[in-house]
N, C-alpha and C positions, 0 to 999 in steps of 0.2 A: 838397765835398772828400771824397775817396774815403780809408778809412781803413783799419787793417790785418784790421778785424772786416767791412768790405763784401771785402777783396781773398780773406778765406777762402769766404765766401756767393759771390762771383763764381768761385772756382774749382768751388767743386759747381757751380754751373748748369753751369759748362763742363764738367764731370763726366756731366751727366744729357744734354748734345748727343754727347757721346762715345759713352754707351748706346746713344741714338739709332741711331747708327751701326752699333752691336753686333746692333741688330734690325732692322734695314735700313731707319730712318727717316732722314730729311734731318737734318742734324749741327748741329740748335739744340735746348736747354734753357734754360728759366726756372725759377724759384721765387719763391714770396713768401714774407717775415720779415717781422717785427715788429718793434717798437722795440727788444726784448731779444734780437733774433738767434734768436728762434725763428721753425724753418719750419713756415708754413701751408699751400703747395699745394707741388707742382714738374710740369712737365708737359712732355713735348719734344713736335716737329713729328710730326703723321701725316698732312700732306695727303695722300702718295701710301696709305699704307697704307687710310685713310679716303674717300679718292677725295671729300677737301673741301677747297677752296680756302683755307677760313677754319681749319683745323685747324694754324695757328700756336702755338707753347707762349705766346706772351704774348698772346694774344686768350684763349687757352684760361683764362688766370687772370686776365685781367679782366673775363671772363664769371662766372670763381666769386668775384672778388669784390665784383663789384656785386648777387650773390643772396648771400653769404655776410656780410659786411657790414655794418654799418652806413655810414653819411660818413664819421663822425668817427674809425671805428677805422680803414676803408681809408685816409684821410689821411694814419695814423700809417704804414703797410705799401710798403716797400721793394721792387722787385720786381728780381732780378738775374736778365741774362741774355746768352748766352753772344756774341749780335749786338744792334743796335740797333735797334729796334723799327721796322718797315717803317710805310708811312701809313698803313697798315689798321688793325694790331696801335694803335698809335700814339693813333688813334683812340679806341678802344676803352677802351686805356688813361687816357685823358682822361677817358671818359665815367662808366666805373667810381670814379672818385677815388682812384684811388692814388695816392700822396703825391710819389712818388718811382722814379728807375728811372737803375740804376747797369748799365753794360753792357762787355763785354769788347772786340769788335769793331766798327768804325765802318761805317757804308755804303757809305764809300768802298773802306776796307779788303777788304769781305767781295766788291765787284764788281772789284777786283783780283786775288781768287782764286779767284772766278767771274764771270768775266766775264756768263755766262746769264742772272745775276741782274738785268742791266739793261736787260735787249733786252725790257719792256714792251713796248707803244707808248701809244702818247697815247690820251690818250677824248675825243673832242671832247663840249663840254657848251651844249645854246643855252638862255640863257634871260634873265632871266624872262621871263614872257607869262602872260597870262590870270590877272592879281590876282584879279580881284574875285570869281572862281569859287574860283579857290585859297585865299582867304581863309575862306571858308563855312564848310568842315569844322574848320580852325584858330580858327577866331573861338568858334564852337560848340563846342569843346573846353575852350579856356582863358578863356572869358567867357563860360559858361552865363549864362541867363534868370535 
């Protein structure tokens, strides 16, 4: 349930994609708050600026909060932002433990006002194959001697 204290944190993020803008970065911002509405990071896009694929704002702070962090604090940590987290970002933010993630624009939304956004293409993926090699370095990892 989105409440009137996530709809103020959601409009700064939309605030920091707007900067964005001002600096001739691609027009997303995120932030991270905490249980009492204080913010921890905020970050917008700098793929093109950075000439990196992965310079999304919400990869960007799910990277600082999986070194910043503990679990149990990133669980409590809200992260608003001004789209919806693409599978990458998405990702990321899974892996980090953020608790939560309140967003302004849908996917759907964002590829109706840019269509660009959806002309990926596919990645084809084959697999599995070859277990018992694959297994070696994993096994040896998580079931030392």
């Amino acid at each position: 349930m989105i409440t009137p204290a996530d709809e103020t944190l959601l409009r700064r993020a939309i605030g920091i994609a707007a900067r964005a803008v001002e600096q001739g970065d691609a027009p997303y911002g995120s932030l991270l708050a905490g249980p009492d509405g204080a913010v921890l990071a905020e970050a917008h896009n700098t793929v093109r600026r950075d000439d990196d694929i992965t310079a999304h704002p919400e990869l960007k702070l799910a990277r600082w909060a999986a070194r910043e962090l503990d679990p149990r604090r990133a669980a409590d940590v809200t992260m608003y932002t001004s789209c919806q987290p693409c599978g990458m970002c998405a990702g990321g933010i899974l892996r980090s433990g953020i608790g939560r993630v309140v967003y302004a624009l849908a996917t759907d939304q964002l590829i109706e006002l840019n269509p660009e956004s959806a002309q990926w293409p596919p990645v084809t993926q084959d697999g599995p194959t070859l277990l018992e090699e694959a297994r070696v370095p994993i096994e040896t990892y998580y079931r030392p001697s």
